[in-house]
C-alpha positions in Angstrom: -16.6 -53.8 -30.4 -16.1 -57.6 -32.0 -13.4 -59.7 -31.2 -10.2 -59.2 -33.1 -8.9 -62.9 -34.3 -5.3 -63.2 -36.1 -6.1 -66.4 -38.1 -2.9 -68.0 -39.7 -4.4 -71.8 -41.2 -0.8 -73.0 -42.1 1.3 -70.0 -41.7 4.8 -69.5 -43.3 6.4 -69.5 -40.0 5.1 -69.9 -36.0 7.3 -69.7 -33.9 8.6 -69.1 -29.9 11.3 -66.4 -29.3 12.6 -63.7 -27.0 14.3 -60.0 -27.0 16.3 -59.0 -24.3 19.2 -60.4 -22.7 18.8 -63.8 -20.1 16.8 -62.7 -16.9 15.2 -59.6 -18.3 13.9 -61.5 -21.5 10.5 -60.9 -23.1 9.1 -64.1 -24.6 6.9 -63.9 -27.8 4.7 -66.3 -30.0 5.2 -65.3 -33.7 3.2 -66.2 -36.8 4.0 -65.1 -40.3 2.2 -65.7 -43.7 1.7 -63.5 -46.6 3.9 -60.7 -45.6 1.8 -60.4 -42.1 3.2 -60.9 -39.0 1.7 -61.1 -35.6 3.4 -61.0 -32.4 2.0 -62.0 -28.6 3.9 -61.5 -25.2 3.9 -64.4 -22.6 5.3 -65.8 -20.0 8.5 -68.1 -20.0 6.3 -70.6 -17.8 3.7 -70.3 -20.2 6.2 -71.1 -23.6 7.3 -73.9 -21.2 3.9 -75.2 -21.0 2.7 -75.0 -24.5 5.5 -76.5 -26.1 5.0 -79.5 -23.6 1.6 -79.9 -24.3 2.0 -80.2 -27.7 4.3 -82.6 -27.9 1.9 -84.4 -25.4 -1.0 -84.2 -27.8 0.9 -85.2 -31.0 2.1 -87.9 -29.0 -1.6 -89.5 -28.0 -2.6 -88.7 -31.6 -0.5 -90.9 -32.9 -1.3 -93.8 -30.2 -4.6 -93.2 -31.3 -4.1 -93.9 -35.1 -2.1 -96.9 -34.3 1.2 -94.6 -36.1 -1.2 -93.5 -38.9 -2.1 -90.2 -38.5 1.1 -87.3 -40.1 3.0 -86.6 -37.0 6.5 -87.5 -37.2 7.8 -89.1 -33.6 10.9 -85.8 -33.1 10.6 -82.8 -35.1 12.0 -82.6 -38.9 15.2 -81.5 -39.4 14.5 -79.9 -42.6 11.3 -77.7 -40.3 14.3 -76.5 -38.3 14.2 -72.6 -37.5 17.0 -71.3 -35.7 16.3 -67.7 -37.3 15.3 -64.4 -34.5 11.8 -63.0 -34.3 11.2 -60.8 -37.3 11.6 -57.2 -36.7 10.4 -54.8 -35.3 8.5 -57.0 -33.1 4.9 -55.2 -32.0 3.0 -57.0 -29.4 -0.6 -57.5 -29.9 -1.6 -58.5 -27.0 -0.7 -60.2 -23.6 -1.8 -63.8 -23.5 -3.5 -65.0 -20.9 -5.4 -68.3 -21.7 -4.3 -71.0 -24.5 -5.9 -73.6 -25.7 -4.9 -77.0 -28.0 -6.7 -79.4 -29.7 -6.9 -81.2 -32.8 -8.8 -81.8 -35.5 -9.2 -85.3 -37.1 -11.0 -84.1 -40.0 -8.6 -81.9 -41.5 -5.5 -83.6 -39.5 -4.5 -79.7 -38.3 -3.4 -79.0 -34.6 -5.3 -75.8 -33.4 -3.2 -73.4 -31.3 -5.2 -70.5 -29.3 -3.6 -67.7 -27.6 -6.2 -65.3 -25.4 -5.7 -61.8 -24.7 -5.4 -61.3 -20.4 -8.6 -59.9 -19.4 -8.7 -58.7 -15.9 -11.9 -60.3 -14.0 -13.5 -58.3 -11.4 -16.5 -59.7 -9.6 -17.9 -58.9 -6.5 -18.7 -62.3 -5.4 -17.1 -66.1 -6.3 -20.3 -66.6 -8.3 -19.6 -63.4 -10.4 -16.2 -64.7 -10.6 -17.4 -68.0 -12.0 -19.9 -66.6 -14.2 -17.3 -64.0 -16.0 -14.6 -67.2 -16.5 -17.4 -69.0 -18.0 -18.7 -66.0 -20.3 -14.8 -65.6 -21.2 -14.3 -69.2 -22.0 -16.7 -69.2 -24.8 -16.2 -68.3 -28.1 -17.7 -64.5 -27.9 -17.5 -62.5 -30.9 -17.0 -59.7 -28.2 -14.2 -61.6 -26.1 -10.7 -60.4 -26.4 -8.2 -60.2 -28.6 -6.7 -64.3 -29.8 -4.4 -65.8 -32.0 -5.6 -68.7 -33.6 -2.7 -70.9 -35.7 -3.5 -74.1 -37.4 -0.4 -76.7 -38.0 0.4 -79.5 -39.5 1.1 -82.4 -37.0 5.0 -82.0 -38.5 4.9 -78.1 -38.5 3.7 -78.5 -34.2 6.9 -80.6 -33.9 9.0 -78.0 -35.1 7.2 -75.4 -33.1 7.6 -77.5 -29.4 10.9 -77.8 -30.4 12.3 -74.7 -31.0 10.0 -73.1 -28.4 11.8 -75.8 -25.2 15.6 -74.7 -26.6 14.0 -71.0 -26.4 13.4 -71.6 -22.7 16.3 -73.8 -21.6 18.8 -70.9 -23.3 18.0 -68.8 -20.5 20.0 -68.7 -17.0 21.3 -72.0 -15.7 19.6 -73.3 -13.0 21.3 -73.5 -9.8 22.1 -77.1 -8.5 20.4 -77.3 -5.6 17.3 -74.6 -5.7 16.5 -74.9 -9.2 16.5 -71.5 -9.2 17.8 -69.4 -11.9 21.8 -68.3 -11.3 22.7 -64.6 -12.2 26.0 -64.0 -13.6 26.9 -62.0 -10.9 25.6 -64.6 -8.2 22.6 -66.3 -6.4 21.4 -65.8 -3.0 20.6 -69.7 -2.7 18.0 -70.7 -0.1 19.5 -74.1 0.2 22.6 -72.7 1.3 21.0 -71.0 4.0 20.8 -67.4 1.8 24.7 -67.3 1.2 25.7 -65.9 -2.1 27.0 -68.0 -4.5 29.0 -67.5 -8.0 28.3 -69.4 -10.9 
């Protein structure tokens, strides 16, 4: 069966967003043009990760043009998207790998979101092989999302998708860890509950 490849070159809208209340939220990259819509299910960690990237990447494009390649320093205000997913939201797939890059040429940043594929190998070597076979660009390999931006649009994007994750659960003070409204069993504190 071949590959299955949502392409969006410039969508309408990309963007990070959740459903579900804090602590039991399901985190989704969402891309929108010509009345399509397509929806993948990640990881908060994973959001977190992206967006910082991203911003990382703009960032040494434009030290590399000497400030002359389009890619604003912050994100536009006018690209602001404050707006929920679109509904109903229908996960594709699970991501599992994502990639970046960008292309000179056409002055585009490429986003890539993999399906999770489950490896099984019986030795390290299997392992190793199957990781390489899956890093290629099979026309058998799982599922992907593949968005191309503009350096202004990617902004916009690592934006929105770092206030996604910090609207979550405060962190607690000392652990880091995420405080539940009800409480947090804090290991700094030895394991003794305390309220937020």
């Amino acid at each position: 069966m071949s590959r299955q490849v949502f392409f969006y070159d410039a969508p309408d809208r990309f963007v990070a967003g959740t459903v579900g209340l804090p602590g039991r939220r399901t985190f989704y990259l969402q891309a929108t043009a010509a009345g399509r819509t397509t929806s993948v299910a990640l990881e908060k960690t994973q959001v977190a990760a992206l967006a910082e990237r991203i911003d990382e990447l703009l960032d040494e494009v434009v030290r590399r043009s000497g400030g002359n390649a389009p890619v604003p320093a912050v994100s536009p205000a006018e690209l602001t998207d404050t707006a929920p997913l679109q509904t109903p939201v229908e996960e594709e797939f699970r991501v599992g790998t994502m990639a970046l890059a960008w292309d000179g040429e056409d002055e585009r940043m490429i986003v890539e979101a993999q399906a999770l594929v489950e490896l099984s190998a019986d030795n390290e070597e299997d392992l190793a092989d199957a990781e390489e076979r899956l890093l290629q660009d099979d026309e058998n390999g799982p599922p992907m999302l593949r968005v191309r931006l503009t350096g202004a649009m990617a902004r916009a994007f690592a934006k929105r998708a770092l206030d996604v994750v910090n609207a979550g659960r405060p962190p607690c003070p000392l652990c880091s860890l995420p405080l539940d409204p009800e409480g947090h069993v804090c290991p700094r504190q030895n394991g003794y509950r305390r309220n937020a």
